[in-house]
VOBA-1610 file (N, C-alpha, C; in pm, whole numbers, padded with zeros to 5 digits, always signed):
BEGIN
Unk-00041+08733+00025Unk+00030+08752+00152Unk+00034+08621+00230Unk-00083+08554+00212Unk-00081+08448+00302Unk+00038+08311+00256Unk+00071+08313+00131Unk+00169+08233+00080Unk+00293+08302+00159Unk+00331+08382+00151Unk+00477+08451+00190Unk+00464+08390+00331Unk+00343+08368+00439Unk+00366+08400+00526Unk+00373+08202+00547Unk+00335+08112+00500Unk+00323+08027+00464Unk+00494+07942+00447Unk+00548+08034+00336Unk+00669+08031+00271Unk+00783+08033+00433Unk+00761+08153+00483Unk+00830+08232+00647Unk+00835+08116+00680Unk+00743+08043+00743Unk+00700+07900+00840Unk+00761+07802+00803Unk+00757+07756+00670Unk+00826+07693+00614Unk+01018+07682+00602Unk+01021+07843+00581Unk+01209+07871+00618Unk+01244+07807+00762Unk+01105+07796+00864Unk+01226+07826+00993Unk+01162+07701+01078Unk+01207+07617+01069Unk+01179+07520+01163Unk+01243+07480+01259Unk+01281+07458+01437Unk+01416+07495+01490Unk+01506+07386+01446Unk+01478+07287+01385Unk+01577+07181+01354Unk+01689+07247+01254Unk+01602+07360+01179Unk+01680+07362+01075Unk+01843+07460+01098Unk+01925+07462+01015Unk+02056+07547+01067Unk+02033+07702+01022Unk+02140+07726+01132Unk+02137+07903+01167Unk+02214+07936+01023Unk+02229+08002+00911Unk+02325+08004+00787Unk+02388+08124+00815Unk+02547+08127+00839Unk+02631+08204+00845Unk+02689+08230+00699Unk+02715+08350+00674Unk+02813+08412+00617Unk+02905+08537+00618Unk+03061+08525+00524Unk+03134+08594+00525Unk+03186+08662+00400Unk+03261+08679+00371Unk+03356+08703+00289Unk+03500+08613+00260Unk+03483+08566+00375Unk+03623+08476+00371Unk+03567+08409+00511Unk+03720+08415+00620Unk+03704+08289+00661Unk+03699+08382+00844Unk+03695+08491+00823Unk+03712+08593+00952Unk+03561+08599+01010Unk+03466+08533+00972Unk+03349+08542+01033Unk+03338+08438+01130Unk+03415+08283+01078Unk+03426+08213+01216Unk+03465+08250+01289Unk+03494+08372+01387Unk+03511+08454+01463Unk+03320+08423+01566Unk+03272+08428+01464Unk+03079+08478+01453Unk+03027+08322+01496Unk+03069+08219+01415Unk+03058+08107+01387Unk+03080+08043+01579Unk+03222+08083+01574Unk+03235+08075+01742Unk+03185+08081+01859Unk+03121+08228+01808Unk+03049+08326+01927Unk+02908+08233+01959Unk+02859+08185+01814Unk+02781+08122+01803Unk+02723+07951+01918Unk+02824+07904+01856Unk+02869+07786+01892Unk+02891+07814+02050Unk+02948+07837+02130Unk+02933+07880+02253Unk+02828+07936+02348Unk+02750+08019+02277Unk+02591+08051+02331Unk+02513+07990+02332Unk+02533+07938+02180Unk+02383+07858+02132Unk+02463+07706+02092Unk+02502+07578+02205Unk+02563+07511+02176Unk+02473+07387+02075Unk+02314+07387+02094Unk+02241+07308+02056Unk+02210+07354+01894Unk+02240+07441+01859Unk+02225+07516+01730Unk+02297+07428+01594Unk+02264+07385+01498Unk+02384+07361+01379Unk+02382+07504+01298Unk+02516+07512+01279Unk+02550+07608+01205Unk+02594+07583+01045Unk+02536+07649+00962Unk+02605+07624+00812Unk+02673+07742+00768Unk+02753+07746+00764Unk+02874+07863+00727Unk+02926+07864+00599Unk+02906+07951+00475Unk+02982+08000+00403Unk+03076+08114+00378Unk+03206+08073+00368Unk+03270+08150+00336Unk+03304+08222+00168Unk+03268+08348+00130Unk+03270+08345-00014Unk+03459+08430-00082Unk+03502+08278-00015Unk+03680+08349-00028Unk+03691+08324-00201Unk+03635+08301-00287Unk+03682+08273-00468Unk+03647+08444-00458Unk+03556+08559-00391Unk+03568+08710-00423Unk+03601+08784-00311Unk+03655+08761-00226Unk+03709+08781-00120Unk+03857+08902-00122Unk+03841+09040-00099Unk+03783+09119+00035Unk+03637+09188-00040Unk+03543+09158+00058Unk+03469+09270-00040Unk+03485+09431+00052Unk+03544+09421+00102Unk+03597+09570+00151Unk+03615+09689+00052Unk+03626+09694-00089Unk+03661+09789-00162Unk+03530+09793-00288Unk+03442+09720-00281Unk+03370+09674-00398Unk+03239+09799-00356Unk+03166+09807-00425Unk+03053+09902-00445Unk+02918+09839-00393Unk+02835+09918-00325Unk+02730+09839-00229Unk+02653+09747-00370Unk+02609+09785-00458Unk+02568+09738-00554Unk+02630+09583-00567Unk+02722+09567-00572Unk+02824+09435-00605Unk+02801+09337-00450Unk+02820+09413-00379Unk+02814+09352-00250Unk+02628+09288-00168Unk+02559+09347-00223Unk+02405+09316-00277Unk+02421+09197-00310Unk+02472+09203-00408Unk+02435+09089-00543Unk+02486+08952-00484Unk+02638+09002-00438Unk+02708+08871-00335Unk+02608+08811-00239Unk+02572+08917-00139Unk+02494+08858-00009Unk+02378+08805-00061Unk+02287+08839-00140Unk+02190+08756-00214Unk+02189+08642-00213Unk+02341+08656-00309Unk+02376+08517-00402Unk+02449+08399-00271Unk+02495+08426-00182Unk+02493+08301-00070Unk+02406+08317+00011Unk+02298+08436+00017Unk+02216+08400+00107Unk+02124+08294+00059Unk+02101+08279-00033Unk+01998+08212-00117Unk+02075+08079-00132Unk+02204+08060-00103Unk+02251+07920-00089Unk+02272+07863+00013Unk+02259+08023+00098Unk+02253+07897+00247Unk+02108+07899+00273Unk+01990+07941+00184Unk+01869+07908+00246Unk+01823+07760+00185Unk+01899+07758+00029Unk+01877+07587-00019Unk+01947+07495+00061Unk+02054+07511+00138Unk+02109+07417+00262Unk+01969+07473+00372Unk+01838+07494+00390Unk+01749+07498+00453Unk+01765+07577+00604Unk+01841+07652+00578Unk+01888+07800+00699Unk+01744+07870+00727Unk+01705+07866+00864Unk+01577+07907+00895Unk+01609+08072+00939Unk+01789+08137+00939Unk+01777+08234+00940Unk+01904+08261+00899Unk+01969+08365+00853Unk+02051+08461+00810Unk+02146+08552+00881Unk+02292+08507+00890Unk+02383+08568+00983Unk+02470+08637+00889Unk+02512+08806+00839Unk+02599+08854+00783Unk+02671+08815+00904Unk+02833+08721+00825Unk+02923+08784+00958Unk+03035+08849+00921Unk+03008+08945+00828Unk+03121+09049+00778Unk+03087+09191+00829Unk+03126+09277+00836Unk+03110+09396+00836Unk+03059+09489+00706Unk+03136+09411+00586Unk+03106+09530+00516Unk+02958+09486+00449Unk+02966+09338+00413Unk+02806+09294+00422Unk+02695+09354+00478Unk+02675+09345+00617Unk+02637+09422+00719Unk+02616+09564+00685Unk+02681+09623+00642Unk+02711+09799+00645Unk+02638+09827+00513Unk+02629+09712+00466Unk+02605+09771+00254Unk+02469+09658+00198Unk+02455+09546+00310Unk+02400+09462+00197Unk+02261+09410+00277Unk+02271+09426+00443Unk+02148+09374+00555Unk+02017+09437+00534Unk+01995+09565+00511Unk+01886+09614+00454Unk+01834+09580+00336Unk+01888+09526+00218Unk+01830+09471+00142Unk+01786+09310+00153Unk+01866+09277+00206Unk+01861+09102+00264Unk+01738+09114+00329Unk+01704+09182+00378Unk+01555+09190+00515Unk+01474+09250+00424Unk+01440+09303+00366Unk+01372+09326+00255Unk+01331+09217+00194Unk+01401+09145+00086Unk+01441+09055+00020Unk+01385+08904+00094Unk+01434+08872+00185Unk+01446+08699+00214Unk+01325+08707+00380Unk+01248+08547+00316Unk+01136+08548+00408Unk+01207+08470+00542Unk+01327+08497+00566Unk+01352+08450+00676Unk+01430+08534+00777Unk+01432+08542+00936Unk+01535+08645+00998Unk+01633+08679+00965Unk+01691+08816+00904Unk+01847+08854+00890Unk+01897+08923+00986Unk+02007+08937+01023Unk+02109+08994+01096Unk+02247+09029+01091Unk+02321+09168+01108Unk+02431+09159+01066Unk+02518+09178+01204Unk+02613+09205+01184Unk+02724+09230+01305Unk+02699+09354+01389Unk+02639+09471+01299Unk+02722+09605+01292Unk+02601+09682+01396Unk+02474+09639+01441Unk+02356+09701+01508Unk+02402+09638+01611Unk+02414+09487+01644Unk+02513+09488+01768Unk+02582+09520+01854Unk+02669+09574+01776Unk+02801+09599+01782Unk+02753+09710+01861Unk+02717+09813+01804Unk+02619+09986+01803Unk+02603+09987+01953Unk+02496+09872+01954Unk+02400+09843+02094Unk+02535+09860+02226Unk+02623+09770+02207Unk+02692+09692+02305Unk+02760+09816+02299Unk+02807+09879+02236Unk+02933+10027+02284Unk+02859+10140+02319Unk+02739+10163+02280Unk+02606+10252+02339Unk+02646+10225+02524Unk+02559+10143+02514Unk+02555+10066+02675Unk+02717+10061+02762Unk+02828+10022+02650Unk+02948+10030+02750Unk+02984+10176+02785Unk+03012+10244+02671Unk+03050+10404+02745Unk+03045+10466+02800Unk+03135+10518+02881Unk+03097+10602+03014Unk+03118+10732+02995Unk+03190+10774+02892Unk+03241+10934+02860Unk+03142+10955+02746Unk+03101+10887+02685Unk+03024+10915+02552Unk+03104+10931+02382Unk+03187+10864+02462Unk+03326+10891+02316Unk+03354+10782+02321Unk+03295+10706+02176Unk+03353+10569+02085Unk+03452+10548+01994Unk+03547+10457+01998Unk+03606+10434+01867Unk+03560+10356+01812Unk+03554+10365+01683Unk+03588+10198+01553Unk+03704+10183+01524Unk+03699+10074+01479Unk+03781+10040+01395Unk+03764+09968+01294Unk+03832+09894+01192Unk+03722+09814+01065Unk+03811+09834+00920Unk+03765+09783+00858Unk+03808+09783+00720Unk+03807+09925+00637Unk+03825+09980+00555Unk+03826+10071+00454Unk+03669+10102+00428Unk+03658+09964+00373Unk+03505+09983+00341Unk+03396+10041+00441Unk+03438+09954+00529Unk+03344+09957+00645Unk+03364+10124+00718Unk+03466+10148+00746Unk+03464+10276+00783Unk+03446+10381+00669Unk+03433+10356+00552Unk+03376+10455+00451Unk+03244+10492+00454Unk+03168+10370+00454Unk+03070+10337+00466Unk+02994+10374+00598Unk+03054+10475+00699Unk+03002+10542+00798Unk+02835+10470+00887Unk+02888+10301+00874Unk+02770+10250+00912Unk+02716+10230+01054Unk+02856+10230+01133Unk+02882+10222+01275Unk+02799+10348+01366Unk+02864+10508+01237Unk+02823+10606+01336Unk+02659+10582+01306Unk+02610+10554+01196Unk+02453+10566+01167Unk+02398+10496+01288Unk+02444+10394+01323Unk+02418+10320+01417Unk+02342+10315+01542Unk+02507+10391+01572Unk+02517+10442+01734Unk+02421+10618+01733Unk+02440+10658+01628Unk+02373+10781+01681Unk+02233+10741+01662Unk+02183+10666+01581Unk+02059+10640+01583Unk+01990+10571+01708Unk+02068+10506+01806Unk+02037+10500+01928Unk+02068+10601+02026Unk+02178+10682+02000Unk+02221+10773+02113Unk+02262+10845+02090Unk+02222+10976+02023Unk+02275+11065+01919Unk+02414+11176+01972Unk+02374+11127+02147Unk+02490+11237+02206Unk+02602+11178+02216Unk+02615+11047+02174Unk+02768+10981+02148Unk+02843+11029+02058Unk+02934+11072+02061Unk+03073+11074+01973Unk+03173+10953+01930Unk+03145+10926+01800Unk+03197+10795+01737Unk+03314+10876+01642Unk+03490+10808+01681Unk+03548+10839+01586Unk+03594+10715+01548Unk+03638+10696+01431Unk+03651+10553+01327Unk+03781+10581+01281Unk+03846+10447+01263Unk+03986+10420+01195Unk+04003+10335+01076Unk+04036+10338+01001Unk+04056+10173+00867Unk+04188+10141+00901Unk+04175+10023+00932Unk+04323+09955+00970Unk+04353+09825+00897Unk+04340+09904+00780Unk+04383+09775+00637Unk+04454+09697+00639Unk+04629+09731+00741Unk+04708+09657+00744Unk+04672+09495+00840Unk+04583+09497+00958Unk+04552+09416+00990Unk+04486+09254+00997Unk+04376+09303+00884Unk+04348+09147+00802Unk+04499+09083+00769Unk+04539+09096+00707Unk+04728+09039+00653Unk+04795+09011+00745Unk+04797+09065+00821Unk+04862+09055+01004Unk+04834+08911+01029Unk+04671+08918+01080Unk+04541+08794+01121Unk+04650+08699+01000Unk+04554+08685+00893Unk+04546+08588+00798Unk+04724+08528+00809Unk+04817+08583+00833Unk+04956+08571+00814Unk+04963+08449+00949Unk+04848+08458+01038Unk+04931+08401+01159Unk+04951+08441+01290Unk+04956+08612+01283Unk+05054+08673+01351Unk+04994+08750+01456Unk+04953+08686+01526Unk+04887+08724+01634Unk+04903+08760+01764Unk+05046+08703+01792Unk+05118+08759+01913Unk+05255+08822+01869Unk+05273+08853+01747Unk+05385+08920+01700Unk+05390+09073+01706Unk+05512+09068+01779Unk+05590+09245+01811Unk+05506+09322+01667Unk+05553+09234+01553Unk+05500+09378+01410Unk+05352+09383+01418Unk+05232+09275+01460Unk+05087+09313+01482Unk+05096+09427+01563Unk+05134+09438+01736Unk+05145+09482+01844Unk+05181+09622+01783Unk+05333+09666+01675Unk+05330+09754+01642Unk+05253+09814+01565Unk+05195+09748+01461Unk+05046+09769+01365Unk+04910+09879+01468Unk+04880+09799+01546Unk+04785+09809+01654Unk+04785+09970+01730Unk+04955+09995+01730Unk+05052+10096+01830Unk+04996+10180+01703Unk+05060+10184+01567Unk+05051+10310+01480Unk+04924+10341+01481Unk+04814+10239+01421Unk+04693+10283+01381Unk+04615+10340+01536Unk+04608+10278+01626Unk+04576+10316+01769Unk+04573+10449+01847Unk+04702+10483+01831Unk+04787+10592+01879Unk+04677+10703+01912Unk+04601+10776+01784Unk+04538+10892+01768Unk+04421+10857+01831Unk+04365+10770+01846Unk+04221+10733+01877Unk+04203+10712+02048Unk+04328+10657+02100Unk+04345+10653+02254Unk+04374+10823+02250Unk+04428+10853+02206Unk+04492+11029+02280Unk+04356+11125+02234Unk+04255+11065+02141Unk+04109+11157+02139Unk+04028+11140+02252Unk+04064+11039+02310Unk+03998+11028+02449Unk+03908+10914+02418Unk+03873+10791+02350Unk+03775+10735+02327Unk+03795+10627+02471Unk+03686+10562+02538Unk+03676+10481+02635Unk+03624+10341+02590Unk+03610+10324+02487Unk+03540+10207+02451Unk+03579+10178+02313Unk+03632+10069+02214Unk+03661+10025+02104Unk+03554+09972+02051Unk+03494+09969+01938Unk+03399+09869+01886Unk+03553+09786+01785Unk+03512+09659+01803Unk+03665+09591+01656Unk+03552+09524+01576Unk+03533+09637+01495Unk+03426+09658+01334Unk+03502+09608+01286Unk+03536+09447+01272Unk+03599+09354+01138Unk+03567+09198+01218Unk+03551+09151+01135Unk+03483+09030+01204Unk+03628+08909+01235Unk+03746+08967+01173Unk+03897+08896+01210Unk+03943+08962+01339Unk+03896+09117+01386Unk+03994+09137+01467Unk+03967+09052+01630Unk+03864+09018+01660Unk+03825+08982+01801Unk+03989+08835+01826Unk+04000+08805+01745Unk+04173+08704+01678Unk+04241+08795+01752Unk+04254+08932+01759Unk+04368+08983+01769Unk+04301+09062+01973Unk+04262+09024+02036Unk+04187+09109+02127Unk+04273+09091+02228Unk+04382+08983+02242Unk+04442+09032+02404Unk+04602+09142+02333Unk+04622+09125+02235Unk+04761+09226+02163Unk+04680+09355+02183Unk+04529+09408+02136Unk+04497+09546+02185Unk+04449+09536+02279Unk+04456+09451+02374Unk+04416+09474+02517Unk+04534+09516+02581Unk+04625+09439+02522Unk+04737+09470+02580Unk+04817+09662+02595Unk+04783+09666+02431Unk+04804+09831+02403Unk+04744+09916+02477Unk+04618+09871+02495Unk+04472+09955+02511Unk+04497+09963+02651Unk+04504+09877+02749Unk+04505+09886+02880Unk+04392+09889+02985Unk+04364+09942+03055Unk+04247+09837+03123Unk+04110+09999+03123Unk+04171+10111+03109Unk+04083+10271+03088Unk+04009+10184+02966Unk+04024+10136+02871Unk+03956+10151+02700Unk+03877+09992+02777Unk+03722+09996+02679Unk+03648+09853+02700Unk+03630+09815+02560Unk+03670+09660+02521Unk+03666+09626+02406Unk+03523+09572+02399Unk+03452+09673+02316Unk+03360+09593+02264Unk+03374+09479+02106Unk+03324+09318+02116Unk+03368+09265+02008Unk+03206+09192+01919Unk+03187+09260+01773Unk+03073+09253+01729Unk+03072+09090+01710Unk+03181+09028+01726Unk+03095+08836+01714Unk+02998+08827+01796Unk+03079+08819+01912Unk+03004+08836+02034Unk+02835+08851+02046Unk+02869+09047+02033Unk+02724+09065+02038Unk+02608+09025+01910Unk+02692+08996+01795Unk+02584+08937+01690Unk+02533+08796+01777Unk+02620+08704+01840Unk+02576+08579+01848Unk+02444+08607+01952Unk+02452+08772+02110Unk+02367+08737+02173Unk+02199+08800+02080Unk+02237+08857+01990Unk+02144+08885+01898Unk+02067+08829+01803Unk+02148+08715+01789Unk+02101+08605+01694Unk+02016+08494+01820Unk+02057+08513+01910Unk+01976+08439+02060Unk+01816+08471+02053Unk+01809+08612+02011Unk+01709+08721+02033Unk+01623+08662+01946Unk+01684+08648+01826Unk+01583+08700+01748Unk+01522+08495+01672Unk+01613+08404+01748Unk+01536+08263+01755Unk+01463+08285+01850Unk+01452+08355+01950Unk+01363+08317+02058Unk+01240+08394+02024Unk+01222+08524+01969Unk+01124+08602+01918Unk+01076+08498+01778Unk+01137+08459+01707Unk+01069+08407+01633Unk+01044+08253+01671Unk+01075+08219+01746Unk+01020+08097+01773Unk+01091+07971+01753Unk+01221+07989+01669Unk+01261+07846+01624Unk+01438+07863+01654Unk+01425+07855+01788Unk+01582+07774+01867Unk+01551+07640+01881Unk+01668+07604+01844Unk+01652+07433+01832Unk+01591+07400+01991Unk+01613+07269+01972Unk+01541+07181+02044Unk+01661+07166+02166Unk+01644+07204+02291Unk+01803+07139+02350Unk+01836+07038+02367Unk+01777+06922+02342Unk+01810+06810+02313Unk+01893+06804+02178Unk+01881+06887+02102Unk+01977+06883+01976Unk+02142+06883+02025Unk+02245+06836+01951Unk+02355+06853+01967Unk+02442+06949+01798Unk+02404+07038+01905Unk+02485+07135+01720Unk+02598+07077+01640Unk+02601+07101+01539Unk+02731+07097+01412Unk+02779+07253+01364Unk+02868+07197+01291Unk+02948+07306+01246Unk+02955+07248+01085Unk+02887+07306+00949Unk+02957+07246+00863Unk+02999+07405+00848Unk+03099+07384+00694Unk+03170+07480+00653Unk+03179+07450+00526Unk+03165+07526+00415Unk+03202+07552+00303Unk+03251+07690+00204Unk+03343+07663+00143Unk+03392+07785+00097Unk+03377+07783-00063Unk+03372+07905-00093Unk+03359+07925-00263Unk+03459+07909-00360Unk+03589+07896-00272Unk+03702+07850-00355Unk+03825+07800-00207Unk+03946+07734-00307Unk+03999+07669-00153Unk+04068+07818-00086Unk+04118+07753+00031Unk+04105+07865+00107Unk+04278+07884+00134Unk+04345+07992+00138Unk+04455+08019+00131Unk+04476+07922+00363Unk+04596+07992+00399Unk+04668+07905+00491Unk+04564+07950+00651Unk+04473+08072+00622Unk+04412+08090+00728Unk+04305+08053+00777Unk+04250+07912+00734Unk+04160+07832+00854Unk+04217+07767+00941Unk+04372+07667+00962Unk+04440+07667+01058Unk+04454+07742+01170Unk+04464+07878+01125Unk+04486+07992+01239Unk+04367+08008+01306Unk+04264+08028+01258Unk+04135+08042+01299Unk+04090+07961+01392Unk+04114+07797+01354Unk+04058+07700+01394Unk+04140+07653+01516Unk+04264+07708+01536Unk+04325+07708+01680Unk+04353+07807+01743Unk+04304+07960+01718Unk+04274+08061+01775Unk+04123+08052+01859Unk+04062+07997+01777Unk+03905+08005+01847Unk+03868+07863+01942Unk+03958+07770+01909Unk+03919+07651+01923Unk+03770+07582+01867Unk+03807+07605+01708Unk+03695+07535+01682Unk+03710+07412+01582Unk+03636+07331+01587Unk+03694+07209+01506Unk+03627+07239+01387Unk+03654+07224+01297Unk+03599+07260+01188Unk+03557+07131+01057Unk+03675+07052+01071Unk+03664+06906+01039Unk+03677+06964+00846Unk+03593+06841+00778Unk+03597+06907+00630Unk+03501+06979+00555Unk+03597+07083+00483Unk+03526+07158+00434Unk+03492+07155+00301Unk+03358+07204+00282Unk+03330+07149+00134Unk+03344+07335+00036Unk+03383+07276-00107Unk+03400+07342-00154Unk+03293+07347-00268Unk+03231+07478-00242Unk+03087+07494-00366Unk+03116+07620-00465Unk+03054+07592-00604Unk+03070+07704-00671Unk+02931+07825-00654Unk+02989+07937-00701Unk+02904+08042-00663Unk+02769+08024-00829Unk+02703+08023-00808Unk+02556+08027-00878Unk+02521+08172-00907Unk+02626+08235-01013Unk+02572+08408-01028Unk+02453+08398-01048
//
């Protein structure tokens, strides 16, 4: 025991970087949230776009993924562990915390927390990927904090393609938003969780829909004030004398949506390195 605990001490020193990951490139969303809270922080971000959506894949497969870059962003010397996907989060964070002697965290207990606390009627929506709303990880969540909430969930598949396309202030998102939306405002929900780590990209087009009755809760966000939490409980937030970085690397090159990203969020992203995956 005393090695493991040895090993722990060793993962987390505050110099060392916070290690983000995704699925693709919708977690700099997370990366952002990051970078803004915790400006003294370096961040190492992988994106694993060469298997990218894992939205449809089997928790088993999705295991094996989060493993397999968690363990590469702990050889880039990551003193802690950021799922910033959802379906990661929903399928793969309980084994990661199990598994790796350093802090993990995903989006989706966040997320939980922050729409718990916003609701005033006791009626939540999601929203999220296929997976993610299959994967009924949101309601486990929220009822596990507040069991008298009512969580109803949507998969709004068409949306990643929307994001990734660009199209972010376009009439056909806005209408996207209108179809899938529709049923979930008229159930009465007062509060949105946007369970996908691309949609917070899209937050003033459903603000716009949504109107000022619905409160957007957005899981970057609350992962980043969670990831605050849990350097300060463990002890190793950088130094504020540090001046954070941003690197980035992806598992294969990346189709046309880090542009969009990187002037949606305003983040500089500079170059990105491209690494192969180590099954």
């Amino acid at each position: 025991m005393h090695h493991f605990e040895q090993d722990a001490q060793a993962a987390g020193s505050p110099e060392q970087p916070i290690g983000v990951f995704d699925s693709g490139i919708g977690g700099l969303t997370v990366a952002a949230a990051l970078r803004r809270l915790l400006p003294n922080e370096n961040i190492y971000y992988i994106g694993d776009t060469a298997r990218v959506p894992y939205g449809g894949k089997s928790q088993t497969t999705i295991e094996r993924y989060s493993l397999e870059i968690s363990e590469m962003l702990l050889a880039c010397r990551a003193k802690m562990i950021v799922a910033a996907c959802n379906t990661a989060s929903a399928l793969a964070v309980p084994r990661l915390q199990q598994s790796l002697a350093v802090p993990v965290t995903g989006v989706i207990l966040p997320g939980a927390k922050a729409a718990v606390a916003a609701t005033r009627n006791g009626h939540v929506g999601v929203i999220g990927t296929k997976g993610t709303v299959r994967s009924g990880a949101y309601e486990r969540a929220i009822y596990s904090l507040a069991p008298e909430v009512r969580v109803t969930s949507r998969a709004c598949p068409m949306l990643v393609p929307a994001i990734e396309e660009g199209w972010l202030d376009d009439p056909i998102t806005g209408s996207i938003c209108a179809r899938y939306l529709e049923d979930l405002v008229d159930s009465g929900i007062d509060t949105l969780v946007l369970g996908c780590t691309h949609y917070p990209l899209l937050k003033q087009a459903l603000a716009r829909f949504l109107g000022d009755g619905i409160q957007l809760v957005d899981s970057a966000e609350n992962c980043a004030v969670a990831v605050r939490q849990l350097l300060t409980e463990h002890q190793i937030a950088a130094p504020l004398t540090q001046t954070g970085t941003l690197e980035v690397a992806l598992t294969d090159a990346s189709d046309g949506f880090l542009p969009v990203a990187e002037q949606a969020l305003g983040l500089k992203v500079g170059r990105v390195r491209i690494i192969g995956v180590q099954g």
